[in-house]
PQR file with spaces between the fields and no chain letter, atoms N, CA, C, O and H, PARSE charges and radii, in Angstrom:
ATOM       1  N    UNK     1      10.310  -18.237   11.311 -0.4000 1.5000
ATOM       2  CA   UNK     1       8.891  -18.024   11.507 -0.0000 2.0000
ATOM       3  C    UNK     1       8.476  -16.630   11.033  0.5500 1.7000
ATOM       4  O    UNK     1       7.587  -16.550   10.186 -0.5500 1.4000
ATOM       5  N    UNK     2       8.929  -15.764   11.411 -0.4000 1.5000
ATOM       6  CA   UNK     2       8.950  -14.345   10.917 -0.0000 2.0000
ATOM       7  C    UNK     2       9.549  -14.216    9.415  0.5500 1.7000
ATOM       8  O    UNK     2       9.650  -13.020    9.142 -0.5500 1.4000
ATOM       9  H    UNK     2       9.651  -15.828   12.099  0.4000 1.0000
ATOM      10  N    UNK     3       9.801  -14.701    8.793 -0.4000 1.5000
ATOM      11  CA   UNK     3       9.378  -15.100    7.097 -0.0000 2.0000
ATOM      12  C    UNK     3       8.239  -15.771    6.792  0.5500 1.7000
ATOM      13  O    UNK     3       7.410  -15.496    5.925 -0.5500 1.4000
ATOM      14  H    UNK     3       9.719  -15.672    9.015  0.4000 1.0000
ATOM      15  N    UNK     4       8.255  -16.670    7.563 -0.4000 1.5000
ATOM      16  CA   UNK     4       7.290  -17.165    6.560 -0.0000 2.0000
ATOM      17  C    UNK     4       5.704  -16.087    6.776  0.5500 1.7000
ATOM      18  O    UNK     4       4.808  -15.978    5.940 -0.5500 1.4000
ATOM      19  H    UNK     4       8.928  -16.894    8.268  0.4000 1.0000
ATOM      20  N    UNK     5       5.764  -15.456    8.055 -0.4000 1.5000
ATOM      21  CA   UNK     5       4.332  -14.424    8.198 -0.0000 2.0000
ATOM      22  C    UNK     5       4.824  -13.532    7.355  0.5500 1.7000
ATOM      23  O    UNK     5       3.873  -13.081    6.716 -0.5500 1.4000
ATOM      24  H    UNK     5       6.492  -15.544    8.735  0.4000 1.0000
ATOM      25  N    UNK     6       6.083  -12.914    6.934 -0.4000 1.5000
ATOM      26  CA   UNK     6       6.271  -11.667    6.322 -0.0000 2.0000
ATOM      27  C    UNK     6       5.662  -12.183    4.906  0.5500 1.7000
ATOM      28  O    UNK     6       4.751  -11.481    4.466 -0.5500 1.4000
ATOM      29  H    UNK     6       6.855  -13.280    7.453  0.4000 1.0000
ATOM      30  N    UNK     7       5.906  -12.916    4.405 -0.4000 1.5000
ATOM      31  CA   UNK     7       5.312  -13.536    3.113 -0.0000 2.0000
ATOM      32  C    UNK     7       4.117  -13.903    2.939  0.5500 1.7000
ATOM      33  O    UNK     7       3.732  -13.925    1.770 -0.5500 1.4000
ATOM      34  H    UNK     7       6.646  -13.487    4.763  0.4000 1.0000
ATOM      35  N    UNK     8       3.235  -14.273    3.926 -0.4000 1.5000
ATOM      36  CA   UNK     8       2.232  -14.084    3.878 -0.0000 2.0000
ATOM      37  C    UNK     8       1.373  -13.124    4.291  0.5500 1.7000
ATOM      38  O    UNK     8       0.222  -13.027    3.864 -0.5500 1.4000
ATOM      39  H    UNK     8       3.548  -14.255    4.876  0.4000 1.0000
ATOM      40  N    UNK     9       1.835  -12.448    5.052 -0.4000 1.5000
ATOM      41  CA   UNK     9       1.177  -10.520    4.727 -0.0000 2.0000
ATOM      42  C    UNK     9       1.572   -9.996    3.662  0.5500 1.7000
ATOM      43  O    UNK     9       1.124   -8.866    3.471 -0.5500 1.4000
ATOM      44  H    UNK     9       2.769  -12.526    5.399  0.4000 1.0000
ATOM      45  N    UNK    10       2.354  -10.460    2.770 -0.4000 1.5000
ATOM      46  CA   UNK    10       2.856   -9.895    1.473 -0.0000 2.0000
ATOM      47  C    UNK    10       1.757  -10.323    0.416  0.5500 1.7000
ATOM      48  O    UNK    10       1.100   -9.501   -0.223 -0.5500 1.4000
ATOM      49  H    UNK    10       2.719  -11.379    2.924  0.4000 1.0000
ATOM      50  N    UNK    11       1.641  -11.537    0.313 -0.4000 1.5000
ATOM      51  CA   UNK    11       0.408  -12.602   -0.574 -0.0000 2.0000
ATOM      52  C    UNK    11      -0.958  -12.021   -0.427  0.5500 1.7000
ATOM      53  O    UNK    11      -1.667  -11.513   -1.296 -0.5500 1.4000
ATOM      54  H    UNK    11       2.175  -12.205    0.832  0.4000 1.0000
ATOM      55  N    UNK    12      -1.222  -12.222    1.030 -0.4000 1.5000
ATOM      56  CA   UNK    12      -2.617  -12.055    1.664 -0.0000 2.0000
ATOM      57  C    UNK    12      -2.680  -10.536    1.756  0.5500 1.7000
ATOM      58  O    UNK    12      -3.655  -10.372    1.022 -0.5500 1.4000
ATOM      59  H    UNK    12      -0.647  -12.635    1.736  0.4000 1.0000
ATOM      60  N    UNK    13      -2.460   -9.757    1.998 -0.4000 1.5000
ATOM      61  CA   UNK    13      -2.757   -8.565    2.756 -0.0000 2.0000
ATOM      62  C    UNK    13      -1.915   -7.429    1.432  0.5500 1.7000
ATOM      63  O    UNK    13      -2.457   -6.913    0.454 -0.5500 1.4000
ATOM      64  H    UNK    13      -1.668   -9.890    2.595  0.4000 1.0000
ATOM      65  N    UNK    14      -0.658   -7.342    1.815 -0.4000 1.5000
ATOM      66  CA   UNK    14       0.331   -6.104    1.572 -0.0000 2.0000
ATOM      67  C    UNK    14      -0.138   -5.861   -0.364  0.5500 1.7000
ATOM      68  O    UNK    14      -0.451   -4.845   -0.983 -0.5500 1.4000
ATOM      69  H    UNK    14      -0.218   -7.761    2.608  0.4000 1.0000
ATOM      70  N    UNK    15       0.041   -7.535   -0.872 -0.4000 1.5000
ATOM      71  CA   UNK    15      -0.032   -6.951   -2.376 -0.0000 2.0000
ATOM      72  C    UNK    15      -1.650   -6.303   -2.580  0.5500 1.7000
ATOM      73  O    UNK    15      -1.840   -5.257   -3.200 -0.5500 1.4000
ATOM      74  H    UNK    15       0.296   -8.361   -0.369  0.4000 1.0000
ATOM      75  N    UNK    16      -2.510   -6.928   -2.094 -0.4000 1.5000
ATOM      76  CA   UNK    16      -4.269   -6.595   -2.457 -0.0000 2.0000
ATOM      77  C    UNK    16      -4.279   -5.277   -1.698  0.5500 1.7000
ATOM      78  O    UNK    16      -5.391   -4.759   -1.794 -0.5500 1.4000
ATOM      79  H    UNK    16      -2.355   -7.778   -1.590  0.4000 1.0000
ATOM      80  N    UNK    17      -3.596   -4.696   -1.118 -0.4000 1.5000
ATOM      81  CA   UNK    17      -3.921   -2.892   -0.143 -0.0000 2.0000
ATOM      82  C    UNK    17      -2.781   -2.244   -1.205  0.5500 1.7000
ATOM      83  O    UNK    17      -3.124   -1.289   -1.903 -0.5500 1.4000
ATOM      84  H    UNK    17      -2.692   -5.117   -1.040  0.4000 1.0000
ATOM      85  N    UNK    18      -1.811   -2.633   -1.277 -0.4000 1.5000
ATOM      86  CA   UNK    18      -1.028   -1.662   -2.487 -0.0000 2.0000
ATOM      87  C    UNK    18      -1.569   -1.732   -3.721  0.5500 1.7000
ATOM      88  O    UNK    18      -1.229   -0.799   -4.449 -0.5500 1.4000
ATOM      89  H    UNK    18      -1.533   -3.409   -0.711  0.4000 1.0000
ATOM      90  N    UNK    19      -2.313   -2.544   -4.210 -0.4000 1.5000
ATOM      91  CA   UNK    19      -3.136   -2.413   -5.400 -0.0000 2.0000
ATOM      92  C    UNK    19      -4.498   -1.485   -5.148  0.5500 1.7000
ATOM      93  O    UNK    19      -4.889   -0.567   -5.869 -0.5500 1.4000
ATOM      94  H    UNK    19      -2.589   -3.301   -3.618  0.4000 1.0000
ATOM      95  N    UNK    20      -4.950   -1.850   -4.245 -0.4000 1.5000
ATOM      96  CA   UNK    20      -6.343   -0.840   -3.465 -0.0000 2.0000
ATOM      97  C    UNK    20      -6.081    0.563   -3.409  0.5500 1.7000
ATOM      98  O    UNK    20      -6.978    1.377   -3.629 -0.5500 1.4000
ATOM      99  H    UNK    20      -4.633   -2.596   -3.659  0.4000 1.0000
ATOM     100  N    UNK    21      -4.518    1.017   -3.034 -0.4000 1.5000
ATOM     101  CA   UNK    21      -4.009    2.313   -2.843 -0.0000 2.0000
ATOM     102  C    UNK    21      -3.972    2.764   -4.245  0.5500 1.7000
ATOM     103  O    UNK    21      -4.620    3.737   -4.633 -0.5500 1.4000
ATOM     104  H    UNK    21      -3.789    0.356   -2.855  0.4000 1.0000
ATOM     105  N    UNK    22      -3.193    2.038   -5.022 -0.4000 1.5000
ATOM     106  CA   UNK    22      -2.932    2.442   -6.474 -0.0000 2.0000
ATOM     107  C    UNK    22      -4.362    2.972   -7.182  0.5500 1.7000
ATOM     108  O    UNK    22      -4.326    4.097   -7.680 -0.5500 1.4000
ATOM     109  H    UNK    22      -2.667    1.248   -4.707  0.4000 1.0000
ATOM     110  N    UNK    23      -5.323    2.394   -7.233 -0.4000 1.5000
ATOM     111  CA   UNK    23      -6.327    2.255   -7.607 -0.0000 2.0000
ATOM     112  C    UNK    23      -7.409    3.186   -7.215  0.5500 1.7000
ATOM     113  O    UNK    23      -8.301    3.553   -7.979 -0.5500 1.4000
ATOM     114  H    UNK    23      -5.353    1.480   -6.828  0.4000 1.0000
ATOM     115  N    UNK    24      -7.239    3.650   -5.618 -0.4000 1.5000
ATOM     116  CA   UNK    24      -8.188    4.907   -5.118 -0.0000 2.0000
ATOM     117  C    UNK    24      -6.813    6.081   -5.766  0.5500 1.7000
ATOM     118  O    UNK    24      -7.451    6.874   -6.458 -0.5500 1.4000
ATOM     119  H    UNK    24      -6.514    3.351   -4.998  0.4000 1.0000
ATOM     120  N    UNK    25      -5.583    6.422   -5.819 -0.4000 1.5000
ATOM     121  CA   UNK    25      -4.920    7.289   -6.427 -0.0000 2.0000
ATOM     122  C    UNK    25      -5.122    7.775   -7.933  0.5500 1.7000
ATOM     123  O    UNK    25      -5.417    8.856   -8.442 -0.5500 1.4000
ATOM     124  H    UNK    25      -5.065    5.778   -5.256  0.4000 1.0000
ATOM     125  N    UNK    26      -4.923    6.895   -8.269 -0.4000 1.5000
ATOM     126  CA   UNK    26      -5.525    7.026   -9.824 -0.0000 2.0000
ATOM     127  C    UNK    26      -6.729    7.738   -9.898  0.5500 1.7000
ATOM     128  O    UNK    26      -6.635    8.923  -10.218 -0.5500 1.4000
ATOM     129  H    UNK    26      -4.683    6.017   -7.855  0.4000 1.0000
ATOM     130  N    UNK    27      -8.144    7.148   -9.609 -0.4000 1.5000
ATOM     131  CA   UNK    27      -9.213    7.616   -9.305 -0.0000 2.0000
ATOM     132  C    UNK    27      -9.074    8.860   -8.550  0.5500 1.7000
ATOM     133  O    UNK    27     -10.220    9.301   -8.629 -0.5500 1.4000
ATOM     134  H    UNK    27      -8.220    6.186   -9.349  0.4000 1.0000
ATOM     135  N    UNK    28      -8.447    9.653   -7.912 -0.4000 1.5000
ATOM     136  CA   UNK    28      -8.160   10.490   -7.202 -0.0000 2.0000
ATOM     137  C    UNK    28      -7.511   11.357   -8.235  0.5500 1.7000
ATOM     138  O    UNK    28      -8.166   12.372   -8.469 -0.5500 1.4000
ATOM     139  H    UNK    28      -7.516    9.295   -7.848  0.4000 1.0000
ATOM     140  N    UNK    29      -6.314   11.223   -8.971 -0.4000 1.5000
ATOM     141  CA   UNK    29      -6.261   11.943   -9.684 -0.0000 2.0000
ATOM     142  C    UNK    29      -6.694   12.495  -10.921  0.5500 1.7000
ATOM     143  O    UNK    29      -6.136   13.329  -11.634 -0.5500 1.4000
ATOM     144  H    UNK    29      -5.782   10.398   -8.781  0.4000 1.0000
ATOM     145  N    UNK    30      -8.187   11.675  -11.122 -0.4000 1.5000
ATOM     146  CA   UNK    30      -8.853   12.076  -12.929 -0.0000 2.0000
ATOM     147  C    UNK    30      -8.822   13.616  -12.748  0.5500 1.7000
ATOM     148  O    UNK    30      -8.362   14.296  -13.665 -0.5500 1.4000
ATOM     149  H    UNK    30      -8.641   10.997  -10.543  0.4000 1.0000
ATOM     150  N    UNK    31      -9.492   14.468  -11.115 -0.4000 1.5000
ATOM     151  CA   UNK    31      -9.729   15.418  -11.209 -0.0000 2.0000
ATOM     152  C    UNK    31      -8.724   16.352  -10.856  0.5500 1.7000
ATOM     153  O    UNK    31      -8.099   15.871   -9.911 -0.5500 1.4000
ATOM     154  H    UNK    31      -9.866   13.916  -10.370  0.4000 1.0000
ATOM     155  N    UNK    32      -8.348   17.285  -11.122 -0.4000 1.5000
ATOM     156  CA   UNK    32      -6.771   18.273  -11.229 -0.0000 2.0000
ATOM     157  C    UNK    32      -6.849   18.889   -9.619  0.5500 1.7000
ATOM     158  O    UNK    32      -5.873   19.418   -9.089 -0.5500 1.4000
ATOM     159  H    UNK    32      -8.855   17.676  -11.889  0.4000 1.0000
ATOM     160  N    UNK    33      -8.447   18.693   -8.801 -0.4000 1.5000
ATOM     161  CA   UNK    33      -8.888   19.258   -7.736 -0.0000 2.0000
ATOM     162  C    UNK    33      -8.317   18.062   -6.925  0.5500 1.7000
ATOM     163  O    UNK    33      -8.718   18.305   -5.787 -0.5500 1.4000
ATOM     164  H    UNK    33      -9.240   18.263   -9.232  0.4000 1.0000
ATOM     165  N    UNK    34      -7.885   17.359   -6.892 -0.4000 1.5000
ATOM     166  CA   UNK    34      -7.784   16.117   -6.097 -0.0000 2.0000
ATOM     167  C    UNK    34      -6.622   15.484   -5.904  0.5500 1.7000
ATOM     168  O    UNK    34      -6.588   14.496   -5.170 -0.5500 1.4000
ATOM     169  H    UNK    34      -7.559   17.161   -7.817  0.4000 1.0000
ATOM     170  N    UNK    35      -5.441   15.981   -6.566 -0.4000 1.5000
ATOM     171  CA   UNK    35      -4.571   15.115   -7.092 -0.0000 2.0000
ATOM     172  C    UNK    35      -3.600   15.352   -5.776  0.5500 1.7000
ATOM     173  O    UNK    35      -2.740   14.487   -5.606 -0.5500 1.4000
ATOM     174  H    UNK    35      -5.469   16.784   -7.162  0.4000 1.0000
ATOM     175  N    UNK    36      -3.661   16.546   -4.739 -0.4000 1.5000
ATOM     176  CA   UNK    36      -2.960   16.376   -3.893 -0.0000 2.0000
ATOM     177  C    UNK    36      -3.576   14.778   -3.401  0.5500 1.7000
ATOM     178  O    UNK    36      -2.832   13.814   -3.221 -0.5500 1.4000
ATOM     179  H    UNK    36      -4.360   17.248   -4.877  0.4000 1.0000
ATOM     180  N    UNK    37      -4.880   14.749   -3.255 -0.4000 1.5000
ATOM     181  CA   UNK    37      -5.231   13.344   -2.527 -0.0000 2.0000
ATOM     182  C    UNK    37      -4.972   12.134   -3.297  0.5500 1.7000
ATOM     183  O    UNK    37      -5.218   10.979   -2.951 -0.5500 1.4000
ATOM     184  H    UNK    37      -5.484   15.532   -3.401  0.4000 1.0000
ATOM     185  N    UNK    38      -4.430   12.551   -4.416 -0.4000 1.5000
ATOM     186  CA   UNK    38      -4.303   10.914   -5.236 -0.0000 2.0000
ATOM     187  C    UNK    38      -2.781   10.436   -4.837  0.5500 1.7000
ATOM     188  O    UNK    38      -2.603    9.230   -4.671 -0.5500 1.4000
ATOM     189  H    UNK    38      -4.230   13.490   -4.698  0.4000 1.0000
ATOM     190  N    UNK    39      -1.462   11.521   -4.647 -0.4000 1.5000
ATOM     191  CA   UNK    39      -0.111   11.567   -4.403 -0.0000 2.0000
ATOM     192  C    UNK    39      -0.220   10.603   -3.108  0.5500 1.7000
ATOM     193  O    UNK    39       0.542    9.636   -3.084 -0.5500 1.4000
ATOM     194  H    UNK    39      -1.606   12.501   -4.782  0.4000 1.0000
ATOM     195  N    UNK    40      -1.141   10.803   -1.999 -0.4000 1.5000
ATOM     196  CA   UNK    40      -0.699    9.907   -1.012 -0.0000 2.0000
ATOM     197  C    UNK    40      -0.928    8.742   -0.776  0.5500 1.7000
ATOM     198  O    UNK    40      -0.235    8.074   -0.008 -0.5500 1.4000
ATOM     199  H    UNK    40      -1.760   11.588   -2.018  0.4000 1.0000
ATOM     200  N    UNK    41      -2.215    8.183   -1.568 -0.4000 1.5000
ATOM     201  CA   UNK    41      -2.224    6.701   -1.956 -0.0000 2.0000
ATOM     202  C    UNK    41      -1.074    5.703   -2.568  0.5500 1.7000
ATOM     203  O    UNK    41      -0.927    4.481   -2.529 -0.5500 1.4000
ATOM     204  H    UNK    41      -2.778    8.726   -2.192  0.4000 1.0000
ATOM     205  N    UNK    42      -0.287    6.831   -3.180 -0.4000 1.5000
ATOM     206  CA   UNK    42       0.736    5.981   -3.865 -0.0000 2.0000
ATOM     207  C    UNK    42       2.147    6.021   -2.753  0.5500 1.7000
ATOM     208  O    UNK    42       3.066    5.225   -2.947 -0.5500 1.4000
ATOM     209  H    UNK    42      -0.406    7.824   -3.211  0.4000 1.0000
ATOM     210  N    UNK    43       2.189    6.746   -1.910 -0.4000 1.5000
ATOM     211  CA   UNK    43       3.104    6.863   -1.112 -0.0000 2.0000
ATOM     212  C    UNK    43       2.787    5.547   -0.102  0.5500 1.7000
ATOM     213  O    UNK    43       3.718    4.822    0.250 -0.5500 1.4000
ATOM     214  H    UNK    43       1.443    7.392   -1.752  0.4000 1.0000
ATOM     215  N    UNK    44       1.380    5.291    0.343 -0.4000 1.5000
ATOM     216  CA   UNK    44       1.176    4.704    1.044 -0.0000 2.0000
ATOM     217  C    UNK    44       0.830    3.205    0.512  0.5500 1.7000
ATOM     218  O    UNK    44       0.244    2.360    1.188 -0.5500 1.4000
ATOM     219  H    UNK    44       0.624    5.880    0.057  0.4000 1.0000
ATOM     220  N    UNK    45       1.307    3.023   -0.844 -0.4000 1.5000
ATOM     221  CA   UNK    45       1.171    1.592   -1.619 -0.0000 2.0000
ATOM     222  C    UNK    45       1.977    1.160   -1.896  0.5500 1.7000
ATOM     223  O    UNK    45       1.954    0.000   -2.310 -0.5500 1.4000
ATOM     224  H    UNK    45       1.784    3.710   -1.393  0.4000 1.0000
ATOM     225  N    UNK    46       3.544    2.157   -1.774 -0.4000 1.5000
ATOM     226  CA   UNK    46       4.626    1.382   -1.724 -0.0000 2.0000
ATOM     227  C    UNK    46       5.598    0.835   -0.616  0.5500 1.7000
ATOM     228  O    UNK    46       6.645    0.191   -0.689 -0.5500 1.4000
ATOM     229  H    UNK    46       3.563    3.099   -1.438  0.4000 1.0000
ATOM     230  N    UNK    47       4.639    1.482    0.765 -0.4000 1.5000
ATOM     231  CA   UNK    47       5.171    1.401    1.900 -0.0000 2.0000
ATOM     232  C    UNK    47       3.907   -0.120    2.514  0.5500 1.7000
ATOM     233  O    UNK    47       3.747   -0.499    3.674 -0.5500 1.4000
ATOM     234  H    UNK    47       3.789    2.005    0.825  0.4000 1.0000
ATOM     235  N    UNK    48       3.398   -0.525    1.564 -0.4000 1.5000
ATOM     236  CA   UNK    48       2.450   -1.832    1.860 -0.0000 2.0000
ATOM     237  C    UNK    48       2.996   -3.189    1.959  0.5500 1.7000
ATOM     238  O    UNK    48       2.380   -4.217    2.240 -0.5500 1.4000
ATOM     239  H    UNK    48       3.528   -0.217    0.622  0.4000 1.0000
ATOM     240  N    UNK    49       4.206   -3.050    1.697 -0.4000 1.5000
ATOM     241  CA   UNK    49       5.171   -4.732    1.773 -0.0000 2.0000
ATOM     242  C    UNK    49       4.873   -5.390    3.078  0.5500 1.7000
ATOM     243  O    UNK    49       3.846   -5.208    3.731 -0.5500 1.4000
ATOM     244  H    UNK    49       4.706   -2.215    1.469  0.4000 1.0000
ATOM     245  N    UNK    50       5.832   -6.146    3.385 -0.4000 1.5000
ATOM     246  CA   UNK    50       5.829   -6.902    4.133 -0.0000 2.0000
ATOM     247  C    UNK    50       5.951   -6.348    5.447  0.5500 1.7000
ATOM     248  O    UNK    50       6.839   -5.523    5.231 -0.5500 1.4000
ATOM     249  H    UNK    50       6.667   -6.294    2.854  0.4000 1.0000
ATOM     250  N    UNK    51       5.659   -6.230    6.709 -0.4000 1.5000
ATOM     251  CA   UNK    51       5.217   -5.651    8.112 -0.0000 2.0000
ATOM     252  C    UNK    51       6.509   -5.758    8.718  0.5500 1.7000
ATOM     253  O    UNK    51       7.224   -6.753    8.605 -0.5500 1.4000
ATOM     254  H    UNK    51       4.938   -6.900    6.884  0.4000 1.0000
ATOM     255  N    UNK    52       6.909   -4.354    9.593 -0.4000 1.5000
ATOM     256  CA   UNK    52       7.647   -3.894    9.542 -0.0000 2.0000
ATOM     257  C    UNK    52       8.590   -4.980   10.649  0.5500 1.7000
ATOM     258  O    UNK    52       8.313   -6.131   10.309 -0.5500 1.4000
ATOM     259  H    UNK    52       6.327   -3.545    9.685  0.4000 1.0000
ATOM     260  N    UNK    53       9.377   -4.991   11.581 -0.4000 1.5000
ATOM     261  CA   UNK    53       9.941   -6.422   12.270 -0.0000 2.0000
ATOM     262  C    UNK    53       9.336   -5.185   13.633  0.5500 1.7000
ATOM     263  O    UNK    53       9.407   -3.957   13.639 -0.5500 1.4000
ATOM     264  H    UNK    53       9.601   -4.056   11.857  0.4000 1.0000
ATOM     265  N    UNK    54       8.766   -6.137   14.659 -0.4000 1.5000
ATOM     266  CA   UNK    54       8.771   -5.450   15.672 -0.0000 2.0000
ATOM     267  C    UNK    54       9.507   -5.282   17.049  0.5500 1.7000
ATOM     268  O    UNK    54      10.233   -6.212   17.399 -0.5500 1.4000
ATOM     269  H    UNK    54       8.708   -7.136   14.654  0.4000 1.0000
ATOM     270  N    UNK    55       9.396   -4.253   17.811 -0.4000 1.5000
ATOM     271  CA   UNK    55      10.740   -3.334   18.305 -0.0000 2.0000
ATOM     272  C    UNK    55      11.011   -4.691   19.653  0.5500 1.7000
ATOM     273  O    UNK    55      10.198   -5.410   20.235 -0.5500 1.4000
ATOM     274  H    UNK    55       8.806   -3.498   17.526  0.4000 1.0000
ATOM     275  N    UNK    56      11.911   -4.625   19.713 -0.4000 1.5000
ATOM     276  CA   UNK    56      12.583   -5.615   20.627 -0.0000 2.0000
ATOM     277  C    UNK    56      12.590   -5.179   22.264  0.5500 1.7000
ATOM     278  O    UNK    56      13.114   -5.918   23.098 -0.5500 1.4000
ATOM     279  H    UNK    56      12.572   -4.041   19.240  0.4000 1.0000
Protein backbone atom coordinates (compact mmCIF):
# COMPACT_ATOMS: atom_id res chain seq x y z
CA UNK A 1 0.00 0.00 0.00
CA UNK A 2 2.75 2.38 0.81
CA UNK A 3 4.01 1.97 -2.88
CA UNK A 4 1.52 2.29 -4.50
CA UNK A 5 0.87 6.12 -2.54
CA UNK A 6 4.68 6.62 -2.90
CA UNK A 7 4.08 6.49 -6.68
CA UNK A 8 1.48 8.39 -6.74
CA UNK A 9 2.90 11.39 -4.86
CA UNK A 10 5.64 10.86 -7.30
CA UNK A 11 3.09 11.20 -10.60
CA UNK A 12 0.69 13.61 -8.90
CA UNK A 13 2.53 15.84 -6.66
CA UNK A 14 6.58 15.21 -6.29
CA UNK A 15 7.33 15.36 -10.27
CA UNK A 16 4.95 18.81 -10.98
CA UNK A 17 6.76 20.68 -7.45
CA UNK A 18 10.32 19.52 -8.62
CA UNK A 19 9.64 20.95 -11.94
CA UNK A 20 7.93 24.19 -10.18
CA UNK A 21 11.28 24.37 -8.04
CA UNK A 22 13.46 24.02 -11.12
CA UNK A 23 11.66 26.60 -12.83
CA UNK A 24 11.30 29.45 -9.93
CA UNK A 25 15.47 28.64 -9.67
CA UNK A 26 16.25 29.29 -12.98
CA UNK A 27 14.13 32.41 -12.95
CA UNK A 28 15.91 33.24 -9.80
CA UNK A 29 19.05 32.99 -11.19
CA UNK A 30 18.79 35.39 -14.58
CA UNK A 31 19.82 38.02 -11.95
CA UNK A 32 23.60 37.61 -10.39
CA UNK A 33 21.57 39.48 -7.23
CA UNK A 34 19.50 36.45 -6.67
CA UNK A 35 21.23 33.47 -7.37
CA UNK A 36 21.83 32.72 -3.69
CA UNK A 37 17.83 32.35 -3.96
CA UNK A 38 17.83 30.38 -7.15
CA UNK A 39 20.57 27.52 -5.39
CA UNK A 40 17.75 26.55 -3.01
CA UNK A 41 15.01 25.74 -5.31
CA UNK A 42 17.12 23.24 -6.78
CA UNK A 43 18.12 21.71 -3.52
CA UNK A 44 14.61 21.56 -2.68
CA UNK A 45 13.55 19.85 -6.25
CA UNK A 46 15.61 17.10 -5.80
CA UNK A 47 14.54 16.32 -2.38
CA UNK A 48 10.68 16.31 -4.09
CA UNK A 49 10.46 12.39 -4.73
CA UNK A 50 8.48 10.25 -3.24
CA UNK A 51 7.38 11.10 0.74
CA UNK A 52 9.52 10.23 3.12
CA UNK A 53 8.18 6.57 5.11
CA UNK A 54 6.77 7.73 8.36
CA UNK A 55 8.40 7.31 11.89
CA UNK A 56 7.10 4.20 13.52
Amino acid sequence: MKFILNILWLVLSGFWMAVGYVIAGVICCVLIVTIPFGIVPRVAASSAGPAPPLPA
